[in-house]
C-alpha positions in Angstrom: 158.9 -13.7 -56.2 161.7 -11.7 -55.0 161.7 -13.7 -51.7 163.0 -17.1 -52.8 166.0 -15.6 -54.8 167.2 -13.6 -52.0 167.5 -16.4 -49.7 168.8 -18.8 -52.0 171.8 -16.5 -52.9 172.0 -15.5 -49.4 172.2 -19.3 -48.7 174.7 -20.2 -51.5 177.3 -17.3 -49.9 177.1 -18.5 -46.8 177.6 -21.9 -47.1 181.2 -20.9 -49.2 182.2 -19.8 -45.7 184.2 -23.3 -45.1 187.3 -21.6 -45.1 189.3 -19.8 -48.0 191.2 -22.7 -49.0 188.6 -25.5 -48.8 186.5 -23.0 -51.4 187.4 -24.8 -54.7 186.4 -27.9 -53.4 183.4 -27.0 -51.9 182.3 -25.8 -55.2 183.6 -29.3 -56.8 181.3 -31.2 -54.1 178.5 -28.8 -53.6 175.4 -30.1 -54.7 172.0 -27.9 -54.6 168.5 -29.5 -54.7 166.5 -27.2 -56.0 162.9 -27.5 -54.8 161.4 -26.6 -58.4 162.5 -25.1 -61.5 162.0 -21.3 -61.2 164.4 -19.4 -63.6 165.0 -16.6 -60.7 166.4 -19.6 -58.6 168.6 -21.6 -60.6 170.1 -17.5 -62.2 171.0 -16.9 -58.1 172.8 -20.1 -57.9 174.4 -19.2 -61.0 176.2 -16.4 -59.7 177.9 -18.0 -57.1 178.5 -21.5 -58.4 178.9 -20.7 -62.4 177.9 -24.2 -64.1 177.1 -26.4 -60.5 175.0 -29.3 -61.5 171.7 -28.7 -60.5 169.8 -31.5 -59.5 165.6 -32.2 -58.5 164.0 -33.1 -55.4 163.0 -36.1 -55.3 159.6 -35.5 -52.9 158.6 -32.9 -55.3 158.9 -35.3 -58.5 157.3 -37.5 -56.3 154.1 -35.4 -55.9 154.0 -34.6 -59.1 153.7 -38.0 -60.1 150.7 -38.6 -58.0 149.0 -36.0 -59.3 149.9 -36.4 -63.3 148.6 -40.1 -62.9 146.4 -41.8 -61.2 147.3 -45.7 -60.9 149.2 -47.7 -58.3 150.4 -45.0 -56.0 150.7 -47.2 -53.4 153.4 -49.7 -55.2 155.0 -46.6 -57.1 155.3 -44.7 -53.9 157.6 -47.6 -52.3 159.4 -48.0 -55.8 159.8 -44.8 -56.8 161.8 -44.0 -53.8 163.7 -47.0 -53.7 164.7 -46.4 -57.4 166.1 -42.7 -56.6 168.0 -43.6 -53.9 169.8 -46.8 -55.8 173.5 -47.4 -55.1 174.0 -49.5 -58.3 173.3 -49.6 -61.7 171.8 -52.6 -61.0 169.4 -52.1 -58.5 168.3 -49.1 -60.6 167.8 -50.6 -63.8 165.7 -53.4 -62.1 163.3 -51.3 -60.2 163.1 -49.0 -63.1 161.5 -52.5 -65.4 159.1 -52.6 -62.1 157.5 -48.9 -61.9 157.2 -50.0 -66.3 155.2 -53.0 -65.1 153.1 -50.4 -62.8 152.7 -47.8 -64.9 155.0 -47.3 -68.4 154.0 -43.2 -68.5 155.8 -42.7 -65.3 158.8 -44.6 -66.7 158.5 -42.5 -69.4 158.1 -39.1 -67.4 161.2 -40.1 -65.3 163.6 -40.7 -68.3 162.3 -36.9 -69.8 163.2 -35.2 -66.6 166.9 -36.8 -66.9 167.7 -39.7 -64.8 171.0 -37.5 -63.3 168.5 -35.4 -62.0 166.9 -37.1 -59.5 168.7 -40.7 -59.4 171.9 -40.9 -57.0 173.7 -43.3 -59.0 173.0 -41.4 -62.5 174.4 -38.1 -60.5 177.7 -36.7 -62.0 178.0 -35.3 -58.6 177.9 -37.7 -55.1 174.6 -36.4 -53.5 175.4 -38.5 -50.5 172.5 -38.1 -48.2 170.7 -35.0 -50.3 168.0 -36.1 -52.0 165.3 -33.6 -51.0 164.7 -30.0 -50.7 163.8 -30.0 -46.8 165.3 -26.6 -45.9 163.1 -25.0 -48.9 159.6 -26.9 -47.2 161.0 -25.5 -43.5 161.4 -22.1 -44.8 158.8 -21.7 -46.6 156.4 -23.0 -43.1 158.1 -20.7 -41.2 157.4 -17.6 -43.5 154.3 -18.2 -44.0 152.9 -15.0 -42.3 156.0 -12.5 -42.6 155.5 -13.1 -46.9 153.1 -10.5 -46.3 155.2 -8.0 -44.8 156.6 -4.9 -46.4 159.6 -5.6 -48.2 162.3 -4.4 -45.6 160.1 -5.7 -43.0 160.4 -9.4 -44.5 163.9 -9.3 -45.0 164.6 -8.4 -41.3 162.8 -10.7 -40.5 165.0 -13.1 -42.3 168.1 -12.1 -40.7 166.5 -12.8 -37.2 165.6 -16.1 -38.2 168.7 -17.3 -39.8 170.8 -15.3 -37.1 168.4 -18.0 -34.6 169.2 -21.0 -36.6 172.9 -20.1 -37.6 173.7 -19.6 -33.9 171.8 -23.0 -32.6 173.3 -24.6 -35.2 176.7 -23.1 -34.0 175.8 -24.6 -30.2 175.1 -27.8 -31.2 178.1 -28.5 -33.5 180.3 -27.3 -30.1 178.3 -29.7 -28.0 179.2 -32.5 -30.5 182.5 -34.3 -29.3 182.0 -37.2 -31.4 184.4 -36.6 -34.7 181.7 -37.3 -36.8 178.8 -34.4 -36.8 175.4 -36.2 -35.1 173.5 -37.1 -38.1 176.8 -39.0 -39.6 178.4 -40.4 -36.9 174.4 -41.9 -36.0 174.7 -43.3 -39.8 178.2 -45.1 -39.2 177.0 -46.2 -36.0 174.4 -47.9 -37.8 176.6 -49.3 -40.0 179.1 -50.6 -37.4 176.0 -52.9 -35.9 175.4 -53.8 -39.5 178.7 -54.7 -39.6 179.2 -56.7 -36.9 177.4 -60.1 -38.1 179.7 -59.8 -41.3 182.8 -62.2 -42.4 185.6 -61.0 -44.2 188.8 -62.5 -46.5 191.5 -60.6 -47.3 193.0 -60.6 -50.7 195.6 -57.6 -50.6 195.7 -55.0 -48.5 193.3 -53.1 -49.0 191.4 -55.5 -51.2 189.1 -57.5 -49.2 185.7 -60.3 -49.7 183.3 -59.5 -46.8 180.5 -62.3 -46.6 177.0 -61.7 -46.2 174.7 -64.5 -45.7 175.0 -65.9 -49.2 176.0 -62.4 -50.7 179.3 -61.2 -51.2 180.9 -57.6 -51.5 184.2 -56.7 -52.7 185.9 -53.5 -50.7 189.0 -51.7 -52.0 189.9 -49.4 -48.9 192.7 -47.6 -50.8 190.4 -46.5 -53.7 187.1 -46.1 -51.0 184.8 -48.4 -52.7 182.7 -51.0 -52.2 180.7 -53.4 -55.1 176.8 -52.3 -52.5 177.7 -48.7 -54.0 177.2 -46.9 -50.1 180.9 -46.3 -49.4 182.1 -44.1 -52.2 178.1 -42.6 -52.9 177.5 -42.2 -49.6 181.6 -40.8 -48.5 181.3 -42.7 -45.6 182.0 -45.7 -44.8 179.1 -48.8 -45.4 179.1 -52.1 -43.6 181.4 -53.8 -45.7 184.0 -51.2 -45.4 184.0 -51.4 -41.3 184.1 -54.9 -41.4 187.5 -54.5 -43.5 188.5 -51.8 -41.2 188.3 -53.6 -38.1 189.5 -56.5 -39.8 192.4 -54.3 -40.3 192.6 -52.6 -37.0 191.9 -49.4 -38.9 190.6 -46.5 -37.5 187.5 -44.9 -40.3 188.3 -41.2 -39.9 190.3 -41.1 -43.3 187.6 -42.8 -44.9 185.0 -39.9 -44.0 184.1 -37.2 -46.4 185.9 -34.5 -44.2 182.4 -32.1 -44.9 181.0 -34.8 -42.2 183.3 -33.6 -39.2 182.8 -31.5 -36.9 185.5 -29.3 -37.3 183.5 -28.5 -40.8 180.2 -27.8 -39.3 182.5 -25.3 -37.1 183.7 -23.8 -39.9 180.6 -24.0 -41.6 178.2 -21.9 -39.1 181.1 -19.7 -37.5 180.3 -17.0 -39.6 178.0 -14.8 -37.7 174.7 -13.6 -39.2 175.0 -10.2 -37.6 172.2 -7.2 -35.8 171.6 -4.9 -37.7 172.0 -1.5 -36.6 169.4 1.4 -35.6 168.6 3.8 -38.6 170.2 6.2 -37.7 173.3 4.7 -37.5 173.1 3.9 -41.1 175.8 4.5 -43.8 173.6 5.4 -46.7 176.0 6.1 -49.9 175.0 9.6 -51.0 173.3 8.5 -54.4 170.9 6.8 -52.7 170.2 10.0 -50.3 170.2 12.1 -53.0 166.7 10.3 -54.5 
């Protein structure tokens, strides 16, 4: 019990260290997916991020949907997911009328949890690519044993790991020399192949028609949108958008969320987690002696 708390307010301050004056708005972006609905969790986000949106997992709604009912999990599991990760109302609302078709209770247990909760286009904050709880699942597989430990014990243990991680993390954002971070700048790159057997018409200049087989997107570059939903869910740039870019001869760095770059996951992980030092080096504040 007292485990999870600790780590997820240890957690929540350190990823404030973007820098002093990026802090309001990485408290306007931030967005925590909480791996289940513990009171002790959601109060230690509270005290760092007073009234941040809280929003589900979407693997652990997922499992508990297979085990509340027990009918076409093989067609809800493809829908379900689908469903959550829908960039328009549209899509949404038309895979919602198939999981009724499958099953109208898991409709129905969807809409009582709050569609904002675990839909990305119902979410009054962008989720972009956070839609699970991994870090929660890799954590807790890693602690497994040390949960048993003595109190101080576990919570040295702790700072090992996440000075490990913090300082990995650290070498491979300095090993990056793309201007993108690795998982992002593999995501545009995707894109950009997408985007290659696209047409395009422009209207304005920054309003353009990009041509899709028989499907057609509309892309408004000053405003970062597009009509497929991606580019202003997602903060990056979709298909359509690239193909306006390059149509353009415009380079897609201002179009990035600037929490992709890797001057952000610099920022993000410079902040050592540091040794801590022998006991008897300690600075214990005299009340404490004194019991």
């Amino acid at each position: 019990v007292l485990f999870f708390p600790w780590y997820m307010l240890w957690l929540i301050l350190k990823t404030t260290r973007l820098g002093s004056d990026s802090l309001s708005n990485s408290r306007r972006h931030m967005v925590k997916d909480l791996p289940d609905r513990h009171e002790s969790i959601l109060k230690a986000t509270s005290v760092v991020y007073p009234g941040m949106a809280h929003y589900s997992c979407i693997w652990h709604i997922w499992t508990n949907i297979r085990s509340k009912f027990k009918k076409g999990h093989l067609q809800l599991h493809e829908l379900y997911f689908a469903t959550a990760r829908s960039y328009t109302m549209d899509e949404f609302n038309e895979r919602m009328l198939k999981i009724e078709e499958v099953d109208l209770r898991v409709k129905s247990y969807l809409y009582d949890i709050g569609y904002h909760r675990w839909s990305r286009v119902h979410a009054t904050v962008n989720r972009t690519f956070t839609m699970t709880s991994n870090i929660a699942e890799s954590l807790n597989a890693v602690t497994k044993d040390a949960r048993e430990l003595p109190i101080f014990d576990l919570f040295e243990y702790m700072r090992t790991l996440l000075e490990r991680w913090t300082k990995e993390k650290l070498s491979k954002a300095k090993g990056t020399f793309t201007y993108l971070g690795h998982k992002y700048n593999k995501e545009l790159e995707d894109n950009s192949t997408l985007s290659q057997k696209l047409r395009v018409r422009a209207s304005t200049d920054h309003i353009h028609t990009v041509l899709d087989g028989v499907k057609r997107y509309i892309v408004c570059l000053e405003n970062k949108k597009c009509s497929c939903g991606q580019f202003q869910l997602d903060e990056l740039p979709c298909a359509h958008a690239l193909t306006a870019l390059r149509h353009r001869n415009e380079t897609y760095k201002n179009y990035c969320s600037p929490y992709y770059t890797r001057k952000s996951l610099l920022l993000t992980y410079e902040m050592p987690v540091n040794p801590l030092p022998d006991e008897g080096k300690w600075d214990m504040p005299q009340h404490i002696l004194d019991k």
